[in-house]
PDB file with SEQRES, HELIX, SHEET and CRYST1 records, atoms N, CA, C and O in Angstrom:
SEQRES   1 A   78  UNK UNK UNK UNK UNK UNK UNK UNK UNK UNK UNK UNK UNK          
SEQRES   2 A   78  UNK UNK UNK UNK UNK UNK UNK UNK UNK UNK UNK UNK UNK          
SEQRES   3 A   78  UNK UNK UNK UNK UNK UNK UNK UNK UNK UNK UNK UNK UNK          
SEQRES   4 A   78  UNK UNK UNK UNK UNK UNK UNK UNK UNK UNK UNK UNK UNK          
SEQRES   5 A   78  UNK UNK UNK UNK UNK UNK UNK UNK UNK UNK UNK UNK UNK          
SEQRES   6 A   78  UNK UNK UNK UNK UNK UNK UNK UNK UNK UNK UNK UNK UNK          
HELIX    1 AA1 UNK A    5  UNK A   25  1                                  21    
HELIX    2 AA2 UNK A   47  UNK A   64  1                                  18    
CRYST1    1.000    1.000    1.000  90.00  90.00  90.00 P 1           1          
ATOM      1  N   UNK A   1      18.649  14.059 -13.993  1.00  0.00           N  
ATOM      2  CA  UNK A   1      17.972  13.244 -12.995  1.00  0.00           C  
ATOM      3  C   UNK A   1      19.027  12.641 -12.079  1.00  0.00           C  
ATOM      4  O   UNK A   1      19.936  11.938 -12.519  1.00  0.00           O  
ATOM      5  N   UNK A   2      18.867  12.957 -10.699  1.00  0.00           N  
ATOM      6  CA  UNK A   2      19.840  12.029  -9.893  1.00  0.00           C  
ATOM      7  C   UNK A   2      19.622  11.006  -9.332  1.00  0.00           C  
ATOM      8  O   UNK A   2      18.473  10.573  -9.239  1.00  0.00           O  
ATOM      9  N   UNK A   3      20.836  10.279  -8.743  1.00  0.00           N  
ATOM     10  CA  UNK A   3      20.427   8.592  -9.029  1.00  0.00           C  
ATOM     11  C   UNK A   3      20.186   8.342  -8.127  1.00  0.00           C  
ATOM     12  O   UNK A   3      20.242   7.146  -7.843  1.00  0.00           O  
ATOM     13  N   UNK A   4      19.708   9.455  -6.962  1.00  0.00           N  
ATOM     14  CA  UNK A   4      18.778   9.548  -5.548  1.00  0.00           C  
ATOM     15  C   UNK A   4      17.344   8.921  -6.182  1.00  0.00           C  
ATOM     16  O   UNK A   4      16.958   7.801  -5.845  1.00  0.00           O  
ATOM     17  N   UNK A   5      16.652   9.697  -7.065  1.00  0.00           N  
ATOM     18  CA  UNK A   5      15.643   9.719  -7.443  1.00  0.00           C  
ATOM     19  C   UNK A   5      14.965   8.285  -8.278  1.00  0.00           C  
ATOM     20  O   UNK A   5      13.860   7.743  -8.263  1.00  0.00           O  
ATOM     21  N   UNK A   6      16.646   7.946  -9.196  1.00  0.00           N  
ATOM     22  CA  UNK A   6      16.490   6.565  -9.681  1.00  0.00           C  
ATOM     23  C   UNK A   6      16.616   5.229  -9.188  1.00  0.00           C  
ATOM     24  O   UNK A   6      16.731   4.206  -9.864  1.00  0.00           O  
ATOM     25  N   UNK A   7      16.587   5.327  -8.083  1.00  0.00           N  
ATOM     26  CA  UNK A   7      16.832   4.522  -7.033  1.00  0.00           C  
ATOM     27  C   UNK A   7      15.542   4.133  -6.471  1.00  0.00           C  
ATOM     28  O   UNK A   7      15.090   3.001  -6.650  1.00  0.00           O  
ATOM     29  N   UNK A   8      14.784   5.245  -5.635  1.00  0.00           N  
ATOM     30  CA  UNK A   8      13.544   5.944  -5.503  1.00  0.00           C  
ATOM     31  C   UNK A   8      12.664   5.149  -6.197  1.00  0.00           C  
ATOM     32  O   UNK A   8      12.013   4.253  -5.659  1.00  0.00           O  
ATOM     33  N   UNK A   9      12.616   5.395  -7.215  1.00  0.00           N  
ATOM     34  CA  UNK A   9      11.572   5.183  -8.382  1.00  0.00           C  
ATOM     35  C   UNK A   9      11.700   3.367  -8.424  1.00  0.00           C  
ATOM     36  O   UNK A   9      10.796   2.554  -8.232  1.00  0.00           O  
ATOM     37  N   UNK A  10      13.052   3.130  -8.723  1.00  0.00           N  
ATOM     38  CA  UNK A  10      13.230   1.200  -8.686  1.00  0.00           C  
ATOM     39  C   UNK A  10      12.607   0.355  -7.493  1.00  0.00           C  
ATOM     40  O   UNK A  10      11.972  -0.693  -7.383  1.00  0.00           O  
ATOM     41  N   UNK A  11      13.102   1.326  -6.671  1.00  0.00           N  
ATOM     42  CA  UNK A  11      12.491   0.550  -5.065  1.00  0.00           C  
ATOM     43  C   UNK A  11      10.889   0.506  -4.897  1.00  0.00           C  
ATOM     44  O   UNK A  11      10.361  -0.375  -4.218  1.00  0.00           O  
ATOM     45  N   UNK A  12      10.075   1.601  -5.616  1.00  0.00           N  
ATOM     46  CA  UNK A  12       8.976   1.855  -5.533  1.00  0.00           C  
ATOM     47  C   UNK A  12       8.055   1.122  -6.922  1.00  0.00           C  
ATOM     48  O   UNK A  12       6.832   1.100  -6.788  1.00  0.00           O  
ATOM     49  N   UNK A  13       8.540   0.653  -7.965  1.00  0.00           N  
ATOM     50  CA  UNK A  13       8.340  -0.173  -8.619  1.00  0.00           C  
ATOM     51  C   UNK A  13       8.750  -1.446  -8.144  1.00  0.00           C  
ATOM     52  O   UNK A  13       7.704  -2.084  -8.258  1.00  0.00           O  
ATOM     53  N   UNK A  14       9.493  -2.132  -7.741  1.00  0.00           N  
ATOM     54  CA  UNK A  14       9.843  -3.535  -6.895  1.00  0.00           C  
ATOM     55  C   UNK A  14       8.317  -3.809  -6.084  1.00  0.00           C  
ATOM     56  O   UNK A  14       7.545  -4.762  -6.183  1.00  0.00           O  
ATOM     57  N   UNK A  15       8.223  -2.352  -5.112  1.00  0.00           N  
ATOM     58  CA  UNK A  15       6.745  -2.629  -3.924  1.00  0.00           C  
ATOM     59  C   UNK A  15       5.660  -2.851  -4.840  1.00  0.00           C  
ATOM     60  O   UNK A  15       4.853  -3.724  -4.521  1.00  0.00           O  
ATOM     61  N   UNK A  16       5.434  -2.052  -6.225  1.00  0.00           N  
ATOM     62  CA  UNK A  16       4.138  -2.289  -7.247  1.00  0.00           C  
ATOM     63  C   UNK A  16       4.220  -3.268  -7.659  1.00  0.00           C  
ATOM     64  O   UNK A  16       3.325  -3.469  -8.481  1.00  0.00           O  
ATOM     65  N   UNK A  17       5.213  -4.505  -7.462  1.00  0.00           N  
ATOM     66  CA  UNK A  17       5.120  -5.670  -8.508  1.00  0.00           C  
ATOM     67  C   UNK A  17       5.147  -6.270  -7.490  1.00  0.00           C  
ATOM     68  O   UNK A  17       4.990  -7.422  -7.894  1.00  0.00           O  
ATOM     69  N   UNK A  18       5.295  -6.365  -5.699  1.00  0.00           N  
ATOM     70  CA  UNK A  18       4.595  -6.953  -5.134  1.00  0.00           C  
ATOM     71  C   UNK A  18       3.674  -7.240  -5.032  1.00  0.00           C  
ATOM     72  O   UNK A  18       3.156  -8.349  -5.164  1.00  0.00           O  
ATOM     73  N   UNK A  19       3.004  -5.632  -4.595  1.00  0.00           N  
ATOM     74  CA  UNK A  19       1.270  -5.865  -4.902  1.00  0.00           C  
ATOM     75  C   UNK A  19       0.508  -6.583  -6.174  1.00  0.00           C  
ATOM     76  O   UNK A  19      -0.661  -6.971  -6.164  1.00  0.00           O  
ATOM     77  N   UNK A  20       1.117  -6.642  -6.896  1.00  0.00           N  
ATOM     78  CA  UNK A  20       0.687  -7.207  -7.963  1.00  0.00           C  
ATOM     79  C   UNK A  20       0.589  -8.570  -7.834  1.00  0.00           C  
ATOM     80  O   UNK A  20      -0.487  -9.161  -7.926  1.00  0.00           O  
ATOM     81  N   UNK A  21       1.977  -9.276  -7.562  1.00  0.00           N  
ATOM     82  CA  UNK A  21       1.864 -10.546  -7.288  1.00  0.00           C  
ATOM     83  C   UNK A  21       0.970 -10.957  -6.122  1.00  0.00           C  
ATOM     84  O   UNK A  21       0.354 -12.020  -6.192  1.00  0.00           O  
ATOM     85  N   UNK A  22       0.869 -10.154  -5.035  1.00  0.00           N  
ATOM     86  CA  UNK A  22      -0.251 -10.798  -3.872  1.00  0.00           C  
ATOM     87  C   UNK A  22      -1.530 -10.927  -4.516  1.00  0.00           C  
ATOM     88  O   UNK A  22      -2.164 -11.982  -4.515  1.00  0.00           O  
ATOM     89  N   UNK A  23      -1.940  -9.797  -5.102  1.00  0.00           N  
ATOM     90  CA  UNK A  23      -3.204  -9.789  -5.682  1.00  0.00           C  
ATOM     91  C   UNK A  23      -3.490 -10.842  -6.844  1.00  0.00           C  
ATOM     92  O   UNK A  23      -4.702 -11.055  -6.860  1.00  0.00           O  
ATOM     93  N   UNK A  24      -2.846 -11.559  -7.793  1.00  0.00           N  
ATOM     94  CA  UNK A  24      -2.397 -12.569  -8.338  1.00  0.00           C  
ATOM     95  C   UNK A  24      -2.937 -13.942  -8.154  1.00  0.00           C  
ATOM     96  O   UNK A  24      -3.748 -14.683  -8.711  1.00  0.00           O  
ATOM     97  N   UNK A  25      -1.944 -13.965  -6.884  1.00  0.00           N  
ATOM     98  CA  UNK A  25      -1.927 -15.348  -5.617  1.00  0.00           C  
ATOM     99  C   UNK A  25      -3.326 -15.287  -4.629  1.00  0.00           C  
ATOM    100  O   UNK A  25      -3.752 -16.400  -4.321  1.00  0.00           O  
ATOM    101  N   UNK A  26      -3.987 -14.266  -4.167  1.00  0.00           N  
ATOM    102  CA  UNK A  26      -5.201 -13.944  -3.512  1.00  0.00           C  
ATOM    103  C   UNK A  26      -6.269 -13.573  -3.841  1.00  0.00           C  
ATOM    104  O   UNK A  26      -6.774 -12.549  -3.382  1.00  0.00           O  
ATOM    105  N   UNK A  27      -7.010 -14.563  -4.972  1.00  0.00           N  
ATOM    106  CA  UNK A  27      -8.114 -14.010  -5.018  1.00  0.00           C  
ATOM    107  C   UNK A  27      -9.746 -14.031  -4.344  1.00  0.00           C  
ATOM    108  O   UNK A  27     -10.824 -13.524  -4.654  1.00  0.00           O  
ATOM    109  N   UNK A  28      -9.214 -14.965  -3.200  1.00  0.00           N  
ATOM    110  CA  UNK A  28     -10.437 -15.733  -2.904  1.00  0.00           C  
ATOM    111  C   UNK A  28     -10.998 -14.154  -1.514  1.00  0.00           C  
ATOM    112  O   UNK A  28     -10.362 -13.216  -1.035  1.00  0.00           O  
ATOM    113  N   UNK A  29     -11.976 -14.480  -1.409  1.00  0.00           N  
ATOM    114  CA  UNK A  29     -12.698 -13.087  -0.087  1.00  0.00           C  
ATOM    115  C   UNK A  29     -12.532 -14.065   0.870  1.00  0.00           C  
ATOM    116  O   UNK A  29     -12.626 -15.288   0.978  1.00  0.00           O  
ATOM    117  N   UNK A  30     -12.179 -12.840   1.698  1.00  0.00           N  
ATOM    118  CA  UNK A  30     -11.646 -12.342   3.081  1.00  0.00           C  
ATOM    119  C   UNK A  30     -12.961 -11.732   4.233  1.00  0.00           C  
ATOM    120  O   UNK A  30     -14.064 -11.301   3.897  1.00  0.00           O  
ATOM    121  N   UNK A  31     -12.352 -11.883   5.797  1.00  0.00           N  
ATOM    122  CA  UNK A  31     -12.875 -10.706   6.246  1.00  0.00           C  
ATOM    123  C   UNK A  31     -12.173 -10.302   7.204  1.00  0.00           C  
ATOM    124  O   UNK A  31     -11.958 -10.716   8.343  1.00  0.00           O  
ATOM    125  N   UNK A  32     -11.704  -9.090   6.361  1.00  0.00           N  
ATOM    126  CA  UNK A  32     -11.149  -8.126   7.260  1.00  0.00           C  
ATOM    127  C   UNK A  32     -11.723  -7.263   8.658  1.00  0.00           C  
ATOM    128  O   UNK A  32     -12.547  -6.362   8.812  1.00  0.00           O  
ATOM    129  N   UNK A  33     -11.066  -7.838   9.333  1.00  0.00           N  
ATOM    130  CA  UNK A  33     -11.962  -7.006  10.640  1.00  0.00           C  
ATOM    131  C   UNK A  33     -10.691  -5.466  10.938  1.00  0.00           C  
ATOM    132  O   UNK A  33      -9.468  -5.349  10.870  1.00  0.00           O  
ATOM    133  N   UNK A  34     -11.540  -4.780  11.184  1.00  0.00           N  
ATOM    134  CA  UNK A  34     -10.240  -3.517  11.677  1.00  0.00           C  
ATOM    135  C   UNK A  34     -10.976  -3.005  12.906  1.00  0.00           C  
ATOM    136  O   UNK A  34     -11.742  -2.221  12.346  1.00  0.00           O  
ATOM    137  N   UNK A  35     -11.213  -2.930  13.968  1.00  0.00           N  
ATOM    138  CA  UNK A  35     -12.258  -2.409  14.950  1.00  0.00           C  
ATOM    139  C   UNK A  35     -12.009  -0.849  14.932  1.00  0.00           C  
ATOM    140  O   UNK A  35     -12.973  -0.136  14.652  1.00  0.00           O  
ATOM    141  N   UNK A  36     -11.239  -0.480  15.107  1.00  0.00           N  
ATOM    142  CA  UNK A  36     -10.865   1.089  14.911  1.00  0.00           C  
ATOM    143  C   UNK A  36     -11.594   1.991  14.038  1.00  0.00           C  
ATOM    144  O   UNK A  36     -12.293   2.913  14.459  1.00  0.00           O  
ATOM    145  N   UNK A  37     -11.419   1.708  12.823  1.00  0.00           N  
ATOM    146  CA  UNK A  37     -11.870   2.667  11.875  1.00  0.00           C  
ATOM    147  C   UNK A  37     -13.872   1.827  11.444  1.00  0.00           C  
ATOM    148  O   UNK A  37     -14.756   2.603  11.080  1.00  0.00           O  
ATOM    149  N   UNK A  38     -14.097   0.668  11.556  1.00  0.00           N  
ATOM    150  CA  UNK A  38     -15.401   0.117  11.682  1.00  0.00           C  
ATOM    151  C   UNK A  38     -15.613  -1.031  11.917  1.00  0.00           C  
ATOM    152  O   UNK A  38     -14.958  -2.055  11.724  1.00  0.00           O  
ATOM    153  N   UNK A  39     -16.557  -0.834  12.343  1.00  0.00           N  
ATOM    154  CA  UNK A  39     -17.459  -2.233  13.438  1.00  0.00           C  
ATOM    155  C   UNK A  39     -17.647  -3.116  13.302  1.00  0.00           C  
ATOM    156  O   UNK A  39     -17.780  -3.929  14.216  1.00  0.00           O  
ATOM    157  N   UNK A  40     -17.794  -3.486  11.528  1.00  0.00           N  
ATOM    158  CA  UNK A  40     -18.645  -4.488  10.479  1.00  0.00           C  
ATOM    159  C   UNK A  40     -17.333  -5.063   9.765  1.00  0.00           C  
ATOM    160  O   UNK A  40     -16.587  -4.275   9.184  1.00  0.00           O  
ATOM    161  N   UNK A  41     -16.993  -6.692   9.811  1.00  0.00           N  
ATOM    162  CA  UNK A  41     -15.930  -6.874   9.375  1.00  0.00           C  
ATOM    163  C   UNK A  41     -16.020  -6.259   7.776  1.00  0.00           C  
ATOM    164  O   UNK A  41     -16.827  -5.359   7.546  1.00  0.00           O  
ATOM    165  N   UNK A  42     -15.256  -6.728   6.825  1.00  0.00           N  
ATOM    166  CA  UNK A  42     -15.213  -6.263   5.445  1.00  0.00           C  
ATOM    167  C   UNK A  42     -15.098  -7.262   4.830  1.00  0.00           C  
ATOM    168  O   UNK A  42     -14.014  -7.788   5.085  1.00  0.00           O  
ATOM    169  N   UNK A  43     -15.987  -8.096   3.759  1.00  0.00           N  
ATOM    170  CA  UNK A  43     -15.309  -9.315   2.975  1.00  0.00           C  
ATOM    171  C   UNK A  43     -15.194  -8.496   1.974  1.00  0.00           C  
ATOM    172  O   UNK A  43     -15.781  -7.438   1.747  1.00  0.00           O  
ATOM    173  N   UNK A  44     -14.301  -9.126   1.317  1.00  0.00           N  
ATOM    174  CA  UNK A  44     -14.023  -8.250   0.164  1.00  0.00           C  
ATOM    175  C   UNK A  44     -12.915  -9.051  -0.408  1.00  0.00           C  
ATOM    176  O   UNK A  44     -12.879 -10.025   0.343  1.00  0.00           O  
ATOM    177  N   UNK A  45     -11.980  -9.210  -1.311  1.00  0.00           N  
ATOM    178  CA  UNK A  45     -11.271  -9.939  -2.327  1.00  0.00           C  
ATOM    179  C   UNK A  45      -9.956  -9.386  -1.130  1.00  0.00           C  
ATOM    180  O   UNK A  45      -9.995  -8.331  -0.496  1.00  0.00           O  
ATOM    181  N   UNK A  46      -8.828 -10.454  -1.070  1.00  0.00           N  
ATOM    182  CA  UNK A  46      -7.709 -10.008  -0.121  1.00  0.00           C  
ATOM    183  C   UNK A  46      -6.930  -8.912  -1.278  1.00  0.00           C  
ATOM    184  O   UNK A  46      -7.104  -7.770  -0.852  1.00  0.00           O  
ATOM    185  N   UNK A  47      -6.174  -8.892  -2.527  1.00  0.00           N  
ATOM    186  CA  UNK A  47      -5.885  -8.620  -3.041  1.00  0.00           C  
ATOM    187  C   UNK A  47      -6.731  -6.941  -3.199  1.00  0.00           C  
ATOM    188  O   UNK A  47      -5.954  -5.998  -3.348  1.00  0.00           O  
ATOM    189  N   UNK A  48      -7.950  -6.675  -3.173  1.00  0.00           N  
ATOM    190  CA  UNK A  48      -8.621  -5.555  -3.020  1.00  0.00           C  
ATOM    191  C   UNK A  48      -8.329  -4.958  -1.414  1.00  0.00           C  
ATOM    192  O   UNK A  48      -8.591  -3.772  -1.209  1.00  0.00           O  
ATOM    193  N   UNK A  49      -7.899  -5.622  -0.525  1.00  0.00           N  
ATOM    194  CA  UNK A  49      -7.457  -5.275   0.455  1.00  0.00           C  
ATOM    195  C   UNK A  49      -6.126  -5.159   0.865  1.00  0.00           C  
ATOM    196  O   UNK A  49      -5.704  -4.378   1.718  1.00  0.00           O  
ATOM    197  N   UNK A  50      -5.654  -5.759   0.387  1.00  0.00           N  
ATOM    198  CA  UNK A  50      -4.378  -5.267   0.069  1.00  0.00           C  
ATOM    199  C   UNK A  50      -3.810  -4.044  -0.239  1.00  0.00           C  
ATOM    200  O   UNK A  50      -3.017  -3.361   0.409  1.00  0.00           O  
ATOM    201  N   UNK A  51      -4.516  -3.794  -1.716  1.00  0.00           N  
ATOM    202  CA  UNK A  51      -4.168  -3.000  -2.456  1.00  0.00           C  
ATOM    203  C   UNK A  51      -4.602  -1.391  -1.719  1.00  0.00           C  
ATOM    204  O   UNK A  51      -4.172  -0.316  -2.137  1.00  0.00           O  
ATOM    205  N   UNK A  52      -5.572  -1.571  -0.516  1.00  0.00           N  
ATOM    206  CA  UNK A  52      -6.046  -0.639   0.108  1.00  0.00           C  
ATOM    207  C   UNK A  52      -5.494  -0.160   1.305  1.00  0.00           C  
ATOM    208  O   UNK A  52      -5.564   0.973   1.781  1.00  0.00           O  
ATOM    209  N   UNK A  53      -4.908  -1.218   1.756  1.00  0.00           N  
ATOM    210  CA  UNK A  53      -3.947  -0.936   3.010  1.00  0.00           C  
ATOM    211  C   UNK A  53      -2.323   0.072   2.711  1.00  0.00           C  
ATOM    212  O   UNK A  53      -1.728   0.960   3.321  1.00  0.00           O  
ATOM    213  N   UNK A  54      -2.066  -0.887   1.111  1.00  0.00           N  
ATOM    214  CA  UNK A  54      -0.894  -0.517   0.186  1.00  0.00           C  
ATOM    215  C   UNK A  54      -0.749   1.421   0.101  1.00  0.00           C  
ATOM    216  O   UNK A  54       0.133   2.271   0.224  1.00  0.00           O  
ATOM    217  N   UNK A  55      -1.805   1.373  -0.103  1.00  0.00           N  
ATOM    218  CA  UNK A  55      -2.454   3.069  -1.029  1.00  0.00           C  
ATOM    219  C   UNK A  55      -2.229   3.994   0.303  1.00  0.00           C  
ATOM    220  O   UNK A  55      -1.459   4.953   0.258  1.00  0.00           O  
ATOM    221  N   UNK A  56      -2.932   3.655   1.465  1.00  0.00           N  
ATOM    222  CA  UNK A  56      -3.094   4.028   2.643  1.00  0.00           C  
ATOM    223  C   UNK A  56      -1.948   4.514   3.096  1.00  0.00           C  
ATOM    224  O   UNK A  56      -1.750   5.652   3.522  1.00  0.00           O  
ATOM    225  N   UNK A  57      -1.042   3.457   2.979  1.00  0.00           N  
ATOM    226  CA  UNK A  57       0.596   3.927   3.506  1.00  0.00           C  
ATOM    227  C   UNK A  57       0.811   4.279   2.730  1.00  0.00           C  
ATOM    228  O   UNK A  57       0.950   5.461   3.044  1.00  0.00           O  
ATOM    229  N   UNK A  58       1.048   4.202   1.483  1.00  0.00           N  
ATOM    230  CA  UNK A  58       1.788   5.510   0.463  1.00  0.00           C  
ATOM    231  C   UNK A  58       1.383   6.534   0.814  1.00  0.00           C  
ATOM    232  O   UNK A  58       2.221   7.326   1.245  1.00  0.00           O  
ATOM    233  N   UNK A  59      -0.079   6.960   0.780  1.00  0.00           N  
ATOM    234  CA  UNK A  59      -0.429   8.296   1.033  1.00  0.00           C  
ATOM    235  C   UNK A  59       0.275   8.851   1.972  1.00  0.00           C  
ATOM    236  O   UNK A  59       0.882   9.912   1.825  1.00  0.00           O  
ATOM    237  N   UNK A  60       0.237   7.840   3.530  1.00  0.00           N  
ATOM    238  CA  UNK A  60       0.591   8.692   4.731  1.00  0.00           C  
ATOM    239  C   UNK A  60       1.819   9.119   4.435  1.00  0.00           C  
ATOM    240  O   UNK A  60       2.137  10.306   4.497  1.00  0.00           O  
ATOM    241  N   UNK A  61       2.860   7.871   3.977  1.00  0.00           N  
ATOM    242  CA  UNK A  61       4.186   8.318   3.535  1.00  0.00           C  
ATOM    243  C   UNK A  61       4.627   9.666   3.041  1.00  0.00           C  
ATOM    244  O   UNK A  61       5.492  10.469   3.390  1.00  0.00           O  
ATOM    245  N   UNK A  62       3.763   9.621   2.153  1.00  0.00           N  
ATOM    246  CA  UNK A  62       4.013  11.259   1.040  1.00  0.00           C  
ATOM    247  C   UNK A  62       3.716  12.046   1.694  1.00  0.00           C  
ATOM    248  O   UNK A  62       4.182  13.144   1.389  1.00  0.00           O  
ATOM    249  N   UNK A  63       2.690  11.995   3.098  1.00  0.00           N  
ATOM    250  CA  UNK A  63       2.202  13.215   3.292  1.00  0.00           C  
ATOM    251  C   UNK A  63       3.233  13.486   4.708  1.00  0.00           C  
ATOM    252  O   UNK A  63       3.095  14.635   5.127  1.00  0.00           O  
ATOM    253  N   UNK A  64       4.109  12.749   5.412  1.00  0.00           N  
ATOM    254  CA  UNK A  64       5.233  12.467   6.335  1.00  0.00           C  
ATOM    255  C   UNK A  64       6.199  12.901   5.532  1.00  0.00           C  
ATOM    256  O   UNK A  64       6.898  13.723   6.125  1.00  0.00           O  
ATOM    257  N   UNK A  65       6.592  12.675   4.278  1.00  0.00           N  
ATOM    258  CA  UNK A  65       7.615  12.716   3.796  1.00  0.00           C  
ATOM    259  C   UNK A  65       8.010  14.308   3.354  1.00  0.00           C  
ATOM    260  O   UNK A  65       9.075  14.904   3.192  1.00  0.00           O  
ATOM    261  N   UNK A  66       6.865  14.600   3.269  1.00  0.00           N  
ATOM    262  CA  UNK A  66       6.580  16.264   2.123  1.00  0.00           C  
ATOM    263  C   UNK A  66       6.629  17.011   3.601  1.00  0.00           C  
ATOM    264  O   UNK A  66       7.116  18.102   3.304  1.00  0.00           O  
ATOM    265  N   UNK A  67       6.472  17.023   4.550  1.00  0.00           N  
ATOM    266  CA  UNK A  67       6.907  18.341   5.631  1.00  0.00           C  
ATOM    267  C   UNK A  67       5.709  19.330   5.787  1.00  0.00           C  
ATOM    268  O   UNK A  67       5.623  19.946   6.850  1.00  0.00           O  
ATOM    269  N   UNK A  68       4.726  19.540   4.753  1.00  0.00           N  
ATOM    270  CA  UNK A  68       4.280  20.600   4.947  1.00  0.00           C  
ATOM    271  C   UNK A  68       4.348  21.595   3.937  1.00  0.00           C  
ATOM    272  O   UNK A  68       3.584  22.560   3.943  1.00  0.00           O  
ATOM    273  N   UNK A  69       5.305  21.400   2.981  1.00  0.00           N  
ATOM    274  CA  UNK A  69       5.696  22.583   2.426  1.00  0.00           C  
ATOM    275  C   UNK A  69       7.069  23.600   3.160  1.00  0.00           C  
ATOM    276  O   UNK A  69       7.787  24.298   2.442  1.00  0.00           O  
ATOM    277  N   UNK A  70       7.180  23.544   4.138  1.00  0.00           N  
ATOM    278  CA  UNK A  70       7.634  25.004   5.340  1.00  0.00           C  
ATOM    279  C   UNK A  70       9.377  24.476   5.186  1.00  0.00           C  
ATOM    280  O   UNK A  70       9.990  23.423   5.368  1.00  0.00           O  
ATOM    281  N   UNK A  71       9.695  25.792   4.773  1.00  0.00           N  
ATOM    282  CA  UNK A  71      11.256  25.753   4.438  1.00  0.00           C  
ATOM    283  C   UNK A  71      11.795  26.506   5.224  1.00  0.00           C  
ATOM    284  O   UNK A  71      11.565  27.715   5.203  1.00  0.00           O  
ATOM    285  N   UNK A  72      12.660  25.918   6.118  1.00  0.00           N  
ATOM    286  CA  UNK A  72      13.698  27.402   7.555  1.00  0.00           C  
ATOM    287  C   UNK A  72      14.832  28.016   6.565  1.00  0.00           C  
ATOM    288  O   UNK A  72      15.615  27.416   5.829  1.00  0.00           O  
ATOM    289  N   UNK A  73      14.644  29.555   6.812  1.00  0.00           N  
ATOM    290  CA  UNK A  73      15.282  30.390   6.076  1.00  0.00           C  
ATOM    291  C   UNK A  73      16.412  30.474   6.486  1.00  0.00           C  
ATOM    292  O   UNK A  73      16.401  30.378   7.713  1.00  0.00           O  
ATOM    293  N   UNK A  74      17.726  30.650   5.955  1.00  0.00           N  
ATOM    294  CA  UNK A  74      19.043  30.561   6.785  1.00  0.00           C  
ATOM    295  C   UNK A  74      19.107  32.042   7.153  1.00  0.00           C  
ATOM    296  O   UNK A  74      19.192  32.432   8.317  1.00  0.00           O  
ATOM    297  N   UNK A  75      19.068  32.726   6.237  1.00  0.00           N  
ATOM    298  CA  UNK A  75      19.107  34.581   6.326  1.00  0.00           C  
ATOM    299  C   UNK A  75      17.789  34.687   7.412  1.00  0.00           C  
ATOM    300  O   UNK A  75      16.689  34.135   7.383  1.00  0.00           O  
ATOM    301  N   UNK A  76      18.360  35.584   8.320  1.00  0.00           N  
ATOM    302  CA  UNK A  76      17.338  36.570   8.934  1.00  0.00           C  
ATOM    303  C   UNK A  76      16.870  37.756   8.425  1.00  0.00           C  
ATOM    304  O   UNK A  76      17.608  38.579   7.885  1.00  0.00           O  
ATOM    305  N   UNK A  77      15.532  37.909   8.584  1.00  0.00           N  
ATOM    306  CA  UNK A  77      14.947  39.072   8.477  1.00  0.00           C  
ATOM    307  C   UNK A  77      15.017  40.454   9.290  1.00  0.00           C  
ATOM    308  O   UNK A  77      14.783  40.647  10.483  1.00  0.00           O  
ATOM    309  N   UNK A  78      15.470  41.498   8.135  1.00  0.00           N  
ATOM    310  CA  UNK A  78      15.949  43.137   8.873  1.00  0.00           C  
ATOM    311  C   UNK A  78      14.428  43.748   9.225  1.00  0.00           C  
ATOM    312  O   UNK A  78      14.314  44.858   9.745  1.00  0.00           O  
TER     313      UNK A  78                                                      
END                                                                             
């Protein structure tokens, strides 16, 4: 395992024990307004919103981070 990866992993456990603590400290409802994605604010627990905004960017992250899959070949094809 390289200590790219263990690094990685610490930094990304540090952000989970954030969320943890907001959600903790926030339990009282909210309303989230977002106009973009819908019309109707959202009450909902901040900490449940949080944790949804949290997820949201990880996903995009991973899916920014991962490329696609598509690897440039150094060799050309005969």
């Amino acid at each position: 395992m390289s200590f790219k990866a263990v690094l990685k992993s610490i930094a990304f456990l540090i952000l989970l024990f954030v969320m943890l603590y907001v959600g903790m400290n926030n339990p009282e409802k909210i309303d989230f307004s977002f106009p973009i994605a819908s019309r109707e604010k959202i009450h909902a627990a901040a900490a449940l919103i949080y944790f949804g905004v949290f997820a949201v960017g990880v996903l995009a992250g991973t899916m920014l981070h991962s490329g696609g899959g598509r690897k440039s070949s150094s060799s050309k094809e005969k």
